[in-house]
N, C-alpha and C positions, 0 to 999 in steps of 0.2 A: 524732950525726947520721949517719943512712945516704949515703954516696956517691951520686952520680946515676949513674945510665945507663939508655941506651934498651932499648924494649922495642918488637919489629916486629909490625904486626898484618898476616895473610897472607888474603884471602880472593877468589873469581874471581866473577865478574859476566857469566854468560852471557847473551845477547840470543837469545830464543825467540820474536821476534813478525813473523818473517819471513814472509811470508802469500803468496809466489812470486815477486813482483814489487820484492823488497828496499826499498831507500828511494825508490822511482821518484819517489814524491808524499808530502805529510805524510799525508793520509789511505791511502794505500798499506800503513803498516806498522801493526803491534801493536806497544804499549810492553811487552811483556810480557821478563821477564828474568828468570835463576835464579841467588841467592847461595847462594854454597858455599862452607863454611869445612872444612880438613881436621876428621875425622870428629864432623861436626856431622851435622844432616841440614838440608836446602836447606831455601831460604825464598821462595817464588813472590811476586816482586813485579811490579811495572806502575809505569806513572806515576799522580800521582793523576787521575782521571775527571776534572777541568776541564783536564786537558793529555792526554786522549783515552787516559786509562788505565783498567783495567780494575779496578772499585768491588769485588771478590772476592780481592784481593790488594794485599798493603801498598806504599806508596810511599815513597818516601827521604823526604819532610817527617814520615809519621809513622814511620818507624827513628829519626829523626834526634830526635823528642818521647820515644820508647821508649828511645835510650840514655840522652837525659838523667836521665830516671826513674830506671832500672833503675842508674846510676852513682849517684845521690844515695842509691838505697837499700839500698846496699850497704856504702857507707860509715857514710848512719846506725845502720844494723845492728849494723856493727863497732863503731862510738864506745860505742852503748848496752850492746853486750856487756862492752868496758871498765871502763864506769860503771858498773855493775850495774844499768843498767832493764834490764826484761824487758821483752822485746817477744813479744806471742802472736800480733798479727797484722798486717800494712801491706798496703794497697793504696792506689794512687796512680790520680786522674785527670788526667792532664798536659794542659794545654793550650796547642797553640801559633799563633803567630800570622806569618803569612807574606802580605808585601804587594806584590800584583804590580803591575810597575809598565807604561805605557802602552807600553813595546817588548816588552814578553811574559818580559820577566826578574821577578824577583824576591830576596827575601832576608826572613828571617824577621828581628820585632820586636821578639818576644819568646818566652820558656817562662815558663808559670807550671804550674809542680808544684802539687800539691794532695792531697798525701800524708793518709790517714787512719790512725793508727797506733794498736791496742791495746795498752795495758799491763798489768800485772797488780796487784792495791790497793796490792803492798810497795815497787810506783817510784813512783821520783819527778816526777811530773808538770810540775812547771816544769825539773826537769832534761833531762826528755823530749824539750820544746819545743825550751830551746835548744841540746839539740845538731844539730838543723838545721841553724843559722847554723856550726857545725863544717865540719859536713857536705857542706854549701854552699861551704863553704872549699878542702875537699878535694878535693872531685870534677873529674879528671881532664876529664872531657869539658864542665861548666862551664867550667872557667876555661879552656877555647880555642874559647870563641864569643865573636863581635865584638857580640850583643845583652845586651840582660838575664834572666837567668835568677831567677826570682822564686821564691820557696817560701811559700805557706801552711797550713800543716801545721793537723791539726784532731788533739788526744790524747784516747785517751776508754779509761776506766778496765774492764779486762775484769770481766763481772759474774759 
């Protein structure tokens, strides 16, 4: 078994939605902000449009649906390259569920993943399925949420 240790994640969070008047009013400012990871290139987000953000740029609830994803599907990636499935194609529609509550806070419910995964005729198809529940197991940014992270994976055989 590999020893543990930590790994640091580094990224900056500019706030671009100052409109002259800074925070004077809520209506005053733009939620508009720019993520930047050393040599990545930036990611134009806002809040989402029911907390007066801008609908042409992503918001922390869906980053926060897109790591789940992109973490579960990198791991089933990996497990199936172990296994010997082939995988020719995944795409995922995530969907998540965030419930606000009467003082203007909120906290998400739930994720359900909803992975679509090709294989190729020489895998194994119920092997396919469950290395999800692997996967599921694995993934980093799952298992440090306080909800449920759900997965229904749908396999379907490349023709």
């Amino acid at each position: 078994m590999k020893k543990a240790k930590n790994h640091l994640y580094r990224v900056e969070v500019h706030w671009t939605g100052n409109t002259g008047q800074g925070t004077k009013s809520y209506s005053a400012y733009d939620r508009t902000h720019t993520i930047i990871g050393a040599n990545k290139p930036p990611i134009a987000a806002s809040a989402d449009p029911a907390f007066r953000g801008d609908t042409t740029q992503y918001n922390p609830e869906e980053l926060l649906v897109a790591s789940l994803a992109s973490c579960h599907m990198l791991w089933y990636l990996h497990l199936c390259a172990d296994a010997g499935v082939i995988v020719a194609g995944y795409v995922d529609y995530p969907l998540g569920t965030m419930v606000e509550m009467g003082d203007g806070s909120g906290q998400f419910s739930k994720v359900l993943l909803r992975p679509v995964v090709t294989i190729t005729s020489q895998s194994d198809a119920t092997l396919a399925t469950q290395l999800h529940s692997q996967a599921h197991q694995n993934c980093f940014i799952a298992k440090s949420m306080n909800f449920p992270v759900l997965c229904e994976p749908t396999i379907q055989i490349e023709s």
